[in-house]
C-alpha positions as CSV (number, residue, x, y, z in Angstrom):
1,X,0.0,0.0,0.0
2,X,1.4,3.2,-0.5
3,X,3.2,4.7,2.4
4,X,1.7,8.5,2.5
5,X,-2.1,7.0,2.2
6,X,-1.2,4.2,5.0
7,X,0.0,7.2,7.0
8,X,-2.9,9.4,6.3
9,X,-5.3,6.7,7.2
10,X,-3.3,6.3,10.5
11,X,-3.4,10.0,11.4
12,X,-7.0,9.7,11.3
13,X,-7.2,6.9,13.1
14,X,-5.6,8.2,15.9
15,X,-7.2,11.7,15.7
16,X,-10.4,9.9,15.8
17,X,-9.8,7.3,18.5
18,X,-12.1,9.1,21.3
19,X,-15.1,9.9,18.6
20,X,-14.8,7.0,16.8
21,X,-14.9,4.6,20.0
22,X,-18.0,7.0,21.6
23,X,-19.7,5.8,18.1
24,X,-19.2,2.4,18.0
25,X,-20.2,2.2,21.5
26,X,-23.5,4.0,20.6
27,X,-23.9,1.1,17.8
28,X,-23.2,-2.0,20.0
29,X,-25.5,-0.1,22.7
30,X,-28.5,0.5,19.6
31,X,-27.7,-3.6,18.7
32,X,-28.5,-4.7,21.5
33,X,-31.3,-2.4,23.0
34,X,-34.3,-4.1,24.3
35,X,-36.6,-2.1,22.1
36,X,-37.1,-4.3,18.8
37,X,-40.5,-4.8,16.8
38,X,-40.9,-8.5,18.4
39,X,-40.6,-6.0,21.7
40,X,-42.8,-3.2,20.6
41,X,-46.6,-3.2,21.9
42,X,-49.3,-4.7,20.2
43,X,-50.4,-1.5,19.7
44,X,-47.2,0.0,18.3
45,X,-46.9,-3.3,15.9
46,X,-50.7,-3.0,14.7
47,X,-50.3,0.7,13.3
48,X,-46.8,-0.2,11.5
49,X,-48.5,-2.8,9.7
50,X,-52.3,-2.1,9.1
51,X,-51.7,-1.1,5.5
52,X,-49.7,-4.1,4.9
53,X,-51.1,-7.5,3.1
54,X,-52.0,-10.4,5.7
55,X,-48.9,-12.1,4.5
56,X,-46.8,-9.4,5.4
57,X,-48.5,-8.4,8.4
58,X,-47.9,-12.5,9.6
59,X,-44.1,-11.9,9.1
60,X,-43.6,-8.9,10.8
61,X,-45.5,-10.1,13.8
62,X,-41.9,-12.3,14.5
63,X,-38.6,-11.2,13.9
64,X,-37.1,-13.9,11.4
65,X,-37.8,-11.9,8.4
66,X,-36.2,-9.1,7.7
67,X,-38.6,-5.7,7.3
68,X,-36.3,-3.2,5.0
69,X,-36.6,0.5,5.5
70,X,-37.1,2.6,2.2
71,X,-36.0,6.0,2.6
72,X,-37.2,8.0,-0.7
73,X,-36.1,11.2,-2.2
74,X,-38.4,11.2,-4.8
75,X,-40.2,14.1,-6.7
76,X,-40.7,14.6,-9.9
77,X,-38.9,18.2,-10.4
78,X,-35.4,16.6,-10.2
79,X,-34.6,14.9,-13.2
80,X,-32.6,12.5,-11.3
81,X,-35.0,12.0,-8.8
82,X,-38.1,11.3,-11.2
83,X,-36.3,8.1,-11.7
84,X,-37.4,7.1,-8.0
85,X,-41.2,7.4,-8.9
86,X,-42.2,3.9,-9.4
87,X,-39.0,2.2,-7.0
88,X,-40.6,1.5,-3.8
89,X,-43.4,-0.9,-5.7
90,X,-40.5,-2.8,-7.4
91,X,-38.5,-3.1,-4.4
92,X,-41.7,-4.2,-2.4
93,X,-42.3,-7.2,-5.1
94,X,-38.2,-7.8,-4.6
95,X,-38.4,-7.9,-0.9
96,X,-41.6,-10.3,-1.1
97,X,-39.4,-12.7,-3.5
98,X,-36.8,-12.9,-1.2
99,X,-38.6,-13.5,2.0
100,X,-38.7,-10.4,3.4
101,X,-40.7,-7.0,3.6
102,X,-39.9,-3.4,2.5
103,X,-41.8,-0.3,3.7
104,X,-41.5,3.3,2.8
105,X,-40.0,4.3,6.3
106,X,-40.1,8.4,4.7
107,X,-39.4,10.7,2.3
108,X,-36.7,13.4,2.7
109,X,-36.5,17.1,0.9
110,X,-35.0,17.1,-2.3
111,X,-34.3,20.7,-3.8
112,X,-32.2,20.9,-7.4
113,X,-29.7,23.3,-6.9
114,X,-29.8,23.3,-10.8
115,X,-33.2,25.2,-10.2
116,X,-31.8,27.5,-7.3
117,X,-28.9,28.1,-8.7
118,X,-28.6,32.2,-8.7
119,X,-31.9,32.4,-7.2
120,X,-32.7,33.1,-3.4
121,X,-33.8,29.4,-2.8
122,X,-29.9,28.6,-3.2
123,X,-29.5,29.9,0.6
124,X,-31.8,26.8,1.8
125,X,-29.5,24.3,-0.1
126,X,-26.6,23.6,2.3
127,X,-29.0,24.0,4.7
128,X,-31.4,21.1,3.4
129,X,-28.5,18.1,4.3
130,X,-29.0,18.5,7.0
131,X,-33.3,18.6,7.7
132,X,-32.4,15.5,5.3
133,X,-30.4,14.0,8.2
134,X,-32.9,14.9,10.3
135,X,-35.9,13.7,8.2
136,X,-33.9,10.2,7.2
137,X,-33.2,9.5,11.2
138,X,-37.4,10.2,11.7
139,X,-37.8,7.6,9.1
140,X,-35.7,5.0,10.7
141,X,-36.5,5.8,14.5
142,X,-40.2,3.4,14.5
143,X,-38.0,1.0,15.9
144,X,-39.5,-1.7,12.9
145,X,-36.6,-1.8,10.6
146,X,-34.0,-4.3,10.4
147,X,-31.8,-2.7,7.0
148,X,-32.3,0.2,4.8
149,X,-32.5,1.7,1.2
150,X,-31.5,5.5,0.7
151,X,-33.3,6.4,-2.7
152,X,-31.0,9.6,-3.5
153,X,-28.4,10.9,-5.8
154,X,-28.3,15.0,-5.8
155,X,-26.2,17.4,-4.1
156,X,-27.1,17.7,-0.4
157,X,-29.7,14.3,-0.4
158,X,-26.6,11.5,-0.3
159,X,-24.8,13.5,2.1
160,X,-27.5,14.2,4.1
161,X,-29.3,10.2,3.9
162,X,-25.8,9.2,5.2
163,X,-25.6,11.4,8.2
164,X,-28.8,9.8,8.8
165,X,-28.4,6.6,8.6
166,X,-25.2,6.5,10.2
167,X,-26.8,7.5,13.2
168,X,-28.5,3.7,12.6
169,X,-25.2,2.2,11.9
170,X,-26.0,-0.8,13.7
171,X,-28.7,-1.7,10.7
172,X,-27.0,-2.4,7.2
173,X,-28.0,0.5,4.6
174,X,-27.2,-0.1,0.9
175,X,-28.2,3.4,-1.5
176,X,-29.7,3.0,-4.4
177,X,-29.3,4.9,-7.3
178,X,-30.8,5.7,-10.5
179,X,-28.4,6.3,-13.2
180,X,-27.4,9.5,-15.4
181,X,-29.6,10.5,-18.3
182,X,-28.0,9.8,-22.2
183,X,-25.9,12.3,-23.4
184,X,-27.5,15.8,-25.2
185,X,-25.7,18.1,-26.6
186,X,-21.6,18.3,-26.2
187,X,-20.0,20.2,-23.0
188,X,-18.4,22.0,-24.7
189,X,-21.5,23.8,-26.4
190,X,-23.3,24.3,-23.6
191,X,-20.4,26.1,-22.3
192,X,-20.1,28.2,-25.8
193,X,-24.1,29.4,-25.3
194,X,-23.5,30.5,-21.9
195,X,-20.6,32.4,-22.4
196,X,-21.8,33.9,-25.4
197,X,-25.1,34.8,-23.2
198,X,-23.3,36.4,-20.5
199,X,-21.2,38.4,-23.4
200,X,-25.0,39.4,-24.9
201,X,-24.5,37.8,-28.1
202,X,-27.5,35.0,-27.9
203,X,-30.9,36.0,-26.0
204,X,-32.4,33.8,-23.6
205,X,-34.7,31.8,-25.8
206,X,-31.4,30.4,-27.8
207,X,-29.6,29.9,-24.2
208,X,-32.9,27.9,-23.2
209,X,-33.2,25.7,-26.1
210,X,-29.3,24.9,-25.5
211,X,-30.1,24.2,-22.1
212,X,-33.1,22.1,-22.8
213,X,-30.6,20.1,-25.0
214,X,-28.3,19.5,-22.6
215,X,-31.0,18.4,-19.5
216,X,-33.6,16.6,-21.6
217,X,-34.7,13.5,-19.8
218,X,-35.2,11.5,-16.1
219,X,-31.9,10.7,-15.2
220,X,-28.5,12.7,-13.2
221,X,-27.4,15.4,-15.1
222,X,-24.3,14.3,-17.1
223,X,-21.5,16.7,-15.8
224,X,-19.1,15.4,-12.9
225,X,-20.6,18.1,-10.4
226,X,-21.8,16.8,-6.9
227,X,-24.4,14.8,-7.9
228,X,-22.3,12.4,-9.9
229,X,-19.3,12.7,-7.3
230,X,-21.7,11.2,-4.9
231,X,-22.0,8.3,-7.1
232,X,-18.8,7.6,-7.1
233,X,-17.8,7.9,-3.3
234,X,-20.8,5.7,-2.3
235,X,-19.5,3.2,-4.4
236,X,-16.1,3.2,-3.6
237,X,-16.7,3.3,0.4
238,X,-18.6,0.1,-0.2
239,X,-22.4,1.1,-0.1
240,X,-23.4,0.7,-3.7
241,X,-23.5,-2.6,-5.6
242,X,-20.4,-2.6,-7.3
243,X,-21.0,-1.1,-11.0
244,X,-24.3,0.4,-10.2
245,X,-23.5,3.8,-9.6
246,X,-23.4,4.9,-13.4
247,X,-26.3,2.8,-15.0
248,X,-28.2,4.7,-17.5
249,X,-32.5,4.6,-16.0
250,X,-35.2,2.4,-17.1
251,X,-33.0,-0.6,-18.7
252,X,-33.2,-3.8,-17.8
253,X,-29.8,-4.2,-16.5
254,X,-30.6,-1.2,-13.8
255,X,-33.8,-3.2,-12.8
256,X,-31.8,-6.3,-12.4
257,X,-29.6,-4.1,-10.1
258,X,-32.5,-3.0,-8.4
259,X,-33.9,-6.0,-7.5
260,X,-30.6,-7.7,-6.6
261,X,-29.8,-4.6,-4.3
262,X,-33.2,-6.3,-2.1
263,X,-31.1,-9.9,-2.3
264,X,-28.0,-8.8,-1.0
265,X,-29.2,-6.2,1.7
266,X,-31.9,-9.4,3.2
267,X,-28.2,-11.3,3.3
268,X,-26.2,-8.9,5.3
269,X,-29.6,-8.0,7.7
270,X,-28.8,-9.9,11.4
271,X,-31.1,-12.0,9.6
272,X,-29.3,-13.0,6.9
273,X,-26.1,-15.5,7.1
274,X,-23.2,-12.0,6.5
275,X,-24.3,-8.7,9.0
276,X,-22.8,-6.2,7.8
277,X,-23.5,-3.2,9.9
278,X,-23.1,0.5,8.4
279,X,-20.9,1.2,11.0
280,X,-18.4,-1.6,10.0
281,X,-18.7,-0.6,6.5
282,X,-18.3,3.6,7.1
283,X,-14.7,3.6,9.1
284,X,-11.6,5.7,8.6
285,X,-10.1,3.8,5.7
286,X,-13.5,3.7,3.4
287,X,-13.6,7.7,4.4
288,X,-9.7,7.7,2.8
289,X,-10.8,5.6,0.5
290,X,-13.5,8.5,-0.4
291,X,-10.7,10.9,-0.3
292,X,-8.5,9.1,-2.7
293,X,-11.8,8.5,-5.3
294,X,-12.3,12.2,-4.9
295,X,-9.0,13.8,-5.8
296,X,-8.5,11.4,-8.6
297,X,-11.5,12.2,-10.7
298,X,-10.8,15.7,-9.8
299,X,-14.8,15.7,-8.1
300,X,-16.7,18.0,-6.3
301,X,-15.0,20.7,-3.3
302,X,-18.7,20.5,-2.0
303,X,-17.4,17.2,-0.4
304,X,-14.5,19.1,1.4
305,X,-17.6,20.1,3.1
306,X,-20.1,17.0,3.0
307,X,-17.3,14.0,3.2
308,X,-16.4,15.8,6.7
309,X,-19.8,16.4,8.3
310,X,-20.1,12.5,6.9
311,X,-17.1,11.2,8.8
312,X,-18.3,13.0,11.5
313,X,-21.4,11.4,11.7
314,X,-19.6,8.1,12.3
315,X,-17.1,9.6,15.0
316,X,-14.0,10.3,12.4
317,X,-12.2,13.4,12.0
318,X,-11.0,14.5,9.3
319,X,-10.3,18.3,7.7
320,X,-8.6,20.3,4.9
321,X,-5.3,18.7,5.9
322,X,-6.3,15.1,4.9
323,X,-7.6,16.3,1.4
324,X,-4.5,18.0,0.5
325,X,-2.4,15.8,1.9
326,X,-4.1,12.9,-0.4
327,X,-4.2,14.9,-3.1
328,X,-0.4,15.3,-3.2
329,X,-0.4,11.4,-3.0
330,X,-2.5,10.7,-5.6
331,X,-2.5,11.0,-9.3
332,X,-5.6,12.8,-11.5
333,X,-6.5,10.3,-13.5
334,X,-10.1,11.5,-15.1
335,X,-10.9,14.1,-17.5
336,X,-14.8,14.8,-16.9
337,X,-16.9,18.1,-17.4
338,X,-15.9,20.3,-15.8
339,X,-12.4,19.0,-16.1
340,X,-12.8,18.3,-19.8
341,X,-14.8,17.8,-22.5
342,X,-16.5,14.3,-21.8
343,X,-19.3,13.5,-19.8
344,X,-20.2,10.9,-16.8
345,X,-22.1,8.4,-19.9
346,X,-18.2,8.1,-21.5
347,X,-16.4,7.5,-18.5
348,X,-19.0,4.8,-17.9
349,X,-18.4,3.2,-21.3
350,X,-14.5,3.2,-21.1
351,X,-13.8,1.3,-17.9
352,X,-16.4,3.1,-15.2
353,X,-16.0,2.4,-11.9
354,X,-14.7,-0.9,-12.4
355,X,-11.1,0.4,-14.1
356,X,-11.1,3.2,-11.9
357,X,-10.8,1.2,-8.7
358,X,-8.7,-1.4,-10.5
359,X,-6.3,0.9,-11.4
360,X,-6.0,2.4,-7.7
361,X,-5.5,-0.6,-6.7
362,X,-3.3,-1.9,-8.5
363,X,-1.1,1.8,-7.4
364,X,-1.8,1.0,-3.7
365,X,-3.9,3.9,-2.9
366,X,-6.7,2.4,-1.4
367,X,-7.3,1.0,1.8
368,X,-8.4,-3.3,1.2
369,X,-9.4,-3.8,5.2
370,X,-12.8,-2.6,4.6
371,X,-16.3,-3.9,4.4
372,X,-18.7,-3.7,1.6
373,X,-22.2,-4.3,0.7
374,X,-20.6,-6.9,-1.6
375,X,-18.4,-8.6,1.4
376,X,-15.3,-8.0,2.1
377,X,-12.5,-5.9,0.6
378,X,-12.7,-4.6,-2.6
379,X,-12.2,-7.2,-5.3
380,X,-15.5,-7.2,-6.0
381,X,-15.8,-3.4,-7.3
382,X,-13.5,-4.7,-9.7
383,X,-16.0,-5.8,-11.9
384,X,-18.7,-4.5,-13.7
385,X,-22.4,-5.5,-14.0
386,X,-24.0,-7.1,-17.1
387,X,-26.7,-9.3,-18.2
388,X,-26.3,-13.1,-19.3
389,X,-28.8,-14.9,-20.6
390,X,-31.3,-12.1,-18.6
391,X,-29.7,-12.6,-15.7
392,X,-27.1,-10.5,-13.6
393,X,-23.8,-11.0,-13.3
394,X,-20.7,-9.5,-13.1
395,X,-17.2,-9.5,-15.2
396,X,-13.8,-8.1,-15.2
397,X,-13.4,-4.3,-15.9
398,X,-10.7,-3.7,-18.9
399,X,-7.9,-3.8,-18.6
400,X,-6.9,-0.6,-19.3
401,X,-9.6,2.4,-20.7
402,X,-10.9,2.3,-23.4
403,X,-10.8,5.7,-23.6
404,X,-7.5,7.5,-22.7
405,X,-8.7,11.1,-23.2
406,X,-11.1,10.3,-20.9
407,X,-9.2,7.8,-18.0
408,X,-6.0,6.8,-17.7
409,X,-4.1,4.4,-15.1
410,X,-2.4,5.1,-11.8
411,X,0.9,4.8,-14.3
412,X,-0.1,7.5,-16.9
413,X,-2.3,9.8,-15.1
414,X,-3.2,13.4,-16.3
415,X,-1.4,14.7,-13.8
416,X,0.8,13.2,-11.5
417,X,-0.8,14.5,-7.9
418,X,-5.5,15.2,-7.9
419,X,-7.1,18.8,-8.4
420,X,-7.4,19.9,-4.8
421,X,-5.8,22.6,-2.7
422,X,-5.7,24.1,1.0
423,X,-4.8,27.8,0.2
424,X,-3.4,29.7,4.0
425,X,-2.5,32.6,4.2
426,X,-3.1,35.7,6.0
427,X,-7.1,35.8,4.7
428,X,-7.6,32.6,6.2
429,X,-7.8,28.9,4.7
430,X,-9.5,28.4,1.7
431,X,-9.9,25.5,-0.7
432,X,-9.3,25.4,-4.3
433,X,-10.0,22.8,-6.6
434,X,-7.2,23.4,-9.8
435,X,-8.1,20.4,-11.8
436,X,-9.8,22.3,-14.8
437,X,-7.8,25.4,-13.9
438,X,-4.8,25.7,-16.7
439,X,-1.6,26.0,-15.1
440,X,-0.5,29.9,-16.3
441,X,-4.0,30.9,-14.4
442,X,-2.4,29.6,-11.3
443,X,-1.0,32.7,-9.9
444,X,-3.5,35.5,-9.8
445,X,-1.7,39.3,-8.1
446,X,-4.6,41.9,-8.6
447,X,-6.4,44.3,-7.3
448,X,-9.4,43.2,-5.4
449,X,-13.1,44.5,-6.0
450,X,-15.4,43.6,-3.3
451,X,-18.9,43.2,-3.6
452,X,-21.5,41.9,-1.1
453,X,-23.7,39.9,-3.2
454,X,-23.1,38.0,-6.9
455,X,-25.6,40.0,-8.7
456,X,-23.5,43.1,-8.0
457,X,-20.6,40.8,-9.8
458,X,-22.7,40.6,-13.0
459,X,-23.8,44.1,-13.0
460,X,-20.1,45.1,-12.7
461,X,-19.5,43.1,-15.3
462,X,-21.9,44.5,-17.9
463,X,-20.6,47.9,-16.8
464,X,-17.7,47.4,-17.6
465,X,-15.8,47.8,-14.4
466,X,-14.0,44.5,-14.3
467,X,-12.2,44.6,-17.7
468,X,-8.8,44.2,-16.1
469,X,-6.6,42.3,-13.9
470,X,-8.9,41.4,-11.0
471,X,-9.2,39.5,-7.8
472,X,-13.1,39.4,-7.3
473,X,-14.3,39.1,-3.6
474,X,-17.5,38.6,-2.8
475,X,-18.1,37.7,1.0
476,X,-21.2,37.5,3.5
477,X,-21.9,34.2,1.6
478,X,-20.9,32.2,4.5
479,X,-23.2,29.5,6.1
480,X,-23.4,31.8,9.4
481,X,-24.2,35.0,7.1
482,X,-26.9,33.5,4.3
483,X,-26.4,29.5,4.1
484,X,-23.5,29.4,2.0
485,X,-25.5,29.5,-1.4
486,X,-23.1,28.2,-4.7
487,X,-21.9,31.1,-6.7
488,X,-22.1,29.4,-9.8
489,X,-24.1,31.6,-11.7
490,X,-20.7,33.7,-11.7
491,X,-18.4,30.9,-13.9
492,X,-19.8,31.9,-17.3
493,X,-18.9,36.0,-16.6
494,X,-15.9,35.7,-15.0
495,X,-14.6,32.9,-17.7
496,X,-15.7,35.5,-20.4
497,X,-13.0,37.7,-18.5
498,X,-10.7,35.2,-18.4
499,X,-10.9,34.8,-22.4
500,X,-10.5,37.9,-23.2
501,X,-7.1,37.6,-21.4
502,X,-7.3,38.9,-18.1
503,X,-6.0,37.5,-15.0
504,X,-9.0,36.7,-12.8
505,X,-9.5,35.3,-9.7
506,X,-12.5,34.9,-6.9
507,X,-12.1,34.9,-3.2
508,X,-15.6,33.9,-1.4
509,X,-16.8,32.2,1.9
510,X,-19.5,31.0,-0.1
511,X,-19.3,28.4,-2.1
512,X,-18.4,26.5,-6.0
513,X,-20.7,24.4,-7.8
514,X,-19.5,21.1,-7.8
515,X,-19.4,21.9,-11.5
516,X,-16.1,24.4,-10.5
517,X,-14.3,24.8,-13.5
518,X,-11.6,26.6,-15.0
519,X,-11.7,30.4,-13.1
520,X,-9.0,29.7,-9.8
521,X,-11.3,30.4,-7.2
522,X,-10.8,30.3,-3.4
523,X,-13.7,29.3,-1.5
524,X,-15.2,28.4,1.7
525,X,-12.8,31.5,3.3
526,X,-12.4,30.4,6.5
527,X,-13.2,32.4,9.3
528,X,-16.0,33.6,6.9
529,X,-16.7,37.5,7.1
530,X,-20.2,36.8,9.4
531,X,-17.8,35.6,11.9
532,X,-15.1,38.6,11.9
533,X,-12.6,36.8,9.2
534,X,-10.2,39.3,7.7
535,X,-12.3,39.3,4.3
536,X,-14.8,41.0,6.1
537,X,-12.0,44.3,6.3
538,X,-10.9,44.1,2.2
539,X,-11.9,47.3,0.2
540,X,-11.5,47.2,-3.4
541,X,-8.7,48.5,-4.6
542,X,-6.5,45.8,-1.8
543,X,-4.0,44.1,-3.7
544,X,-4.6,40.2,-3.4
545,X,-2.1,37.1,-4.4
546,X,-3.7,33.4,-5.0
547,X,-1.0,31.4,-5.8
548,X,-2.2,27.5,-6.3
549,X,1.8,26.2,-6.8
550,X,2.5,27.6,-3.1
551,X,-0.8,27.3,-1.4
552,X,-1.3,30.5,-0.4
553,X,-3.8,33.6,-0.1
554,X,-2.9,36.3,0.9
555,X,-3.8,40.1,1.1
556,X,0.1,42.0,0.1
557,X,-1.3,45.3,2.4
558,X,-2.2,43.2,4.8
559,X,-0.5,45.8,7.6
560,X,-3.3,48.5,6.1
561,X,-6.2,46.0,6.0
562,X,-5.8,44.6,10.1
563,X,-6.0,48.2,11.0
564,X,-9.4,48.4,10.1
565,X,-13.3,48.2,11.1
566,X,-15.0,44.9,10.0
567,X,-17.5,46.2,7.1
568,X,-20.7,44.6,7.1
569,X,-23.3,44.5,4.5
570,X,-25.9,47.2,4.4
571,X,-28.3,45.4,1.9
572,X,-28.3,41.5,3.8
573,X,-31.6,40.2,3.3
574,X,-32.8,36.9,5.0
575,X,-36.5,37.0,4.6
576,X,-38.6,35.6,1.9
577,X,-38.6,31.7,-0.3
578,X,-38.9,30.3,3.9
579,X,-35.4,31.5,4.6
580,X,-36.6,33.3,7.2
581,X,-37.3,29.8,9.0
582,X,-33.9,29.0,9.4
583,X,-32.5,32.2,10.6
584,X,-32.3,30.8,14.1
585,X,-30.3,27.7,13.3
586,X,-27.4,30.3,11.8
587,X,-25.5,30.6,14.7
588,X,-25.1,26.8,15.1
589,X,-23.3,26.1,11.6
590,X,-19.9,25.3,12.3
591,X,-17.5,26.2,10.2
592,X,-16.7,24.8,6.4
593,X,-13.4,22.6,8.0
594,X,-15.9,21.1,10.5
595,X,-18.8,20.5,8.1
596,X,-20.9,23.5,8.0
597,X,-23.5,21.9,10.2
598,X,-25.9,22.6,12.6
599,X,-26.5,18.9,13.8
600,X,-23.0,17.3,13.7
């Protein structure tokens, strides 16, 4: 195994070793609590069945068959999510071929931050993991559950499902997901519409037809943002069927998938002959594991937020330090929008997850002592899924990709270390994720201009007033300040600037898409400007340095700058869309290092 990820893993393990022993003590305790459905009153039992056929009702009156939780993100406004809609009947006929029963325990929020994006519903997103945690833990707390199926795939609803369940880690959870949507038009053209939009050479209606063209269907959207990075962690820490993450919808090889997911979770139930709790399969080295996936396909710096509020969940700590440190380990071995041209459907069809993990593997960056829903190690994820003679099965990934523009092995990577960054300096610790980001744009010296709000970006922009070398700040985005909303909307205008050959930069507490592409950007700012971090004293006109070869950020007046009043904004607005309802819950959120949460 190589020698930096063993010692990684080890730091964390030690680090960890009160939290994570508090946590497994809370499992063993929630084992073998007295409270079980053949313990629950006649009463209790009667209502958690009355809807359920005699049969059913007869096997859940004893405790020899298992009773599997369905936790459902369904609605039909996400595309990925509409998938879900007729799931919990299929997986109800599964469970009753296997000898077992399945219940929609609940449904969780599910918001598309494609939707929000720009918009004031965008403040509620980071927000949402956690009521998700929340809502998936109500699901699971009747007490008549013996294993569990989290029905999600979007941004904040795997994160979120996970801190959930984990706080039922002494069940076995496998997530089920539904597959990307076929390809529409190229990434690369809907990147030309939007830039030529934001430079006012197309109107909206031809930017909405490209957009239409490019999410057209039920299924993930086909860039590698969040969505599709939480594909890949889940599988790669062990709680996917191995090959399932990247199945296109409504095939027969996904339904097969499907209904074998019911199989396997009745087998590892304490039913079944191989328990296999969640908290045995979620420990330090899976959460590496996630790490190493991450920075290797150059995926999503939301997870420098969600894999940590995750680990904590379990009782492991990890923080910026690990990322870094594993990126600098680990070679970049994918080239997926944002990071290139291709999307998720391509990576699929030249090795998928099966090369990916082969190739790791074969470079001794992942961690083999781990549990699976497939058993254990990691042999088995290997392989990919296929259909012979109608039935599933699974075979040997290629041997090397098909596709070398689009993957490549541990020995001829893109780059020889992944697309993440820590950035420290005397602004604070940032993140920044460099694997789309060319390497001349990796030093940044400009001027600042500082603005309070993205809109005021864009109207600047049109104006204008950021035709040059520039450093844009825009602060008060924090989770403590407005929920940390995604600044997306912002990578089509300041890439326009970056094309017209200007040196360009952004400095934020708030947050990147997961779709964070070629504009060097420093985000989550940490202290954020809500709770008195130095961005909250830059004016414009303060000369700022990101350099992404050294690490740093850092404000070159910084003498000037300390000397000053924290500015706050005059126009921060908190009411209206329900934000409003959350307002109290603001001063909980802990920072971006420790998982921007209010539960964890």
């Amino acid at each position: 195994m190589n020698k930096r990820i063993k010692e990684i893993t080890e730091r964390i393990k030690e680090r960890s070793s009160k939290s994570r022993s508090e946590y497994i003590a809370l499992m063993t305790s929630s084992k073998n609590a007295s409270v079980t459905r053949g313990d629950l009153a006649c009463g209790n039992l009667a209502h958690a069945f009355a809807a359920c056929a005699d049969d059913e009702k007869m096997s859940l009156s004893g405790t020899t068959k298992a009773n599997l939780a369905i936790i459902t993100a369904y609605n039909d406004m996400l595309s990925a999510h509409k998938t879900y809609e007729y799931y919990p009947e299929a997986l109800r006929q599964s469970a009753r071929k296997y000898g077992a029963v399945a219940q929609v325990a609940s449904g969780v929020p599910a918001m598309c931050d494609g939707v929000t994006q720009g918009q004031l519903g965008m403040e509620l997103s980071l927000f949402s993991r956690d009521i998700i945690a929340l809502s998936t833990a109500i699901g699971m707390s009747h007490q008549m559950f013996d294993g569990g199926m989290c029905l999600g795939i979007c941004d904040k609803i795997v994160p979120g499902m996970m801190i959930g369940a984990l706080r039922f880690g002494h069940l076995p959870f496998i997530f089920v997901p539904g597959g990307p949507m076929e390809s529409g038009i190229t990434n690369d053209e809907k990147a030309h519409f939007r830039k030529e939009y934001a430079a006012g050479r197309i109107g909206r209606d031809e930017l909405l037809k490209a957009e239409s063209a490019s999410y057209h269907s039920a299924g993930t959207c086909t860039f590698y943002g969040t969505a599709n990075s939480n594909q890949m962690l889940m599988e790669i820490m062990g709680v996917h069927l191995p090959g399932a993450s990247f199945i296109t919808p409504g095939t027969e090889l996904r339904e097969a998938l499907n209904d074998y997911t019911v199989k396997r979770l009745t087998q590892i139930t304490a039913q079944g002959d191989e328990y296999t709790p969640l908290y045995e399969v979620i420990t330090p080295e899976s959460i590496v594991n996630a790490l190493v996936g991450l920075v290797s396909t150059g995926g999503s710096t939301n997870h420098t937020i969600h894999l940590i509020a995750i680990a904590r969940a379990a009782g492991i700590i990890i923080n910026w330090e690990d990322f870094s440190d594993v990126a600098e380990a680990v070679p970049q071995l994918t080239r997926v929008y944002p990071n290139g041209s291709a999307d998720i459907n391509h990576f699929q069809a030249c090795g998928g997850m099966g090369y990916l993990m082969k190739t790791l593997r074969e470079g001794g960056l992942l961690n083999e002592n781990v549990k699976t829903a497939a058993g254990t190690g990691l042999e088995a994820y290997t392989k990919e899924p296929y259909l012979e003679n109608g039935k599933l099965a699974w075979r040997n990934s290629p041997e090397k990709s098909l596709d070398e523009n689009v993957m490549r092995g541990v020995n001829d990577p893109f780059a020889p270390t992944g697309g993440l960054k820590i950035l420290r300096g005397n602004l604070g610790r940032s993140v920044i994720k460099v694997s789309a980001v060319k390497e001349e744009n990796y030093v940044v010296k400009a001027p600042a201009v500082v603005f309070e709000d993205q809109d005021d970006v864009i109207t600047a922009f049109k104006r204008g007033e950021l035709n040059k070398d520039v450093v844009v700040v825009v602060r008060n985005q924090g989770a403590h300040s407005n929920g940390m909303p995604e600044l997306h909307k912002l990578t089509p205008t300041l890439g326009l600037l970056m094309s017209q050959g200007y040196k360009v930069a952004l400095v934020t507490d708030g947050r990147m898409s997961g779709a964070s592409g070629k504009v060097p950007a420093a985000i989550h700012l940490s202290p954020d400007a809500a709770k008195g971090g130095p961005i909250a004293k830059l004016q414009t006109g303060d000369i700022v340095e990101l350099d992404a070869h050294k690490g740093t950020l850092s404000c070159l007046n910084f003498d000037e700058v300390e000397k000053r009043a924290i500015t706050t904004a005059d126009n921060f607005d908190s009411f209206g869309v329900g934000r409003e309802l959350f307002n109290r819950l603001k001063p909980l959120v802990t920072e971006s290092e420790e998982g921007a949460s209010f539960i964890i």
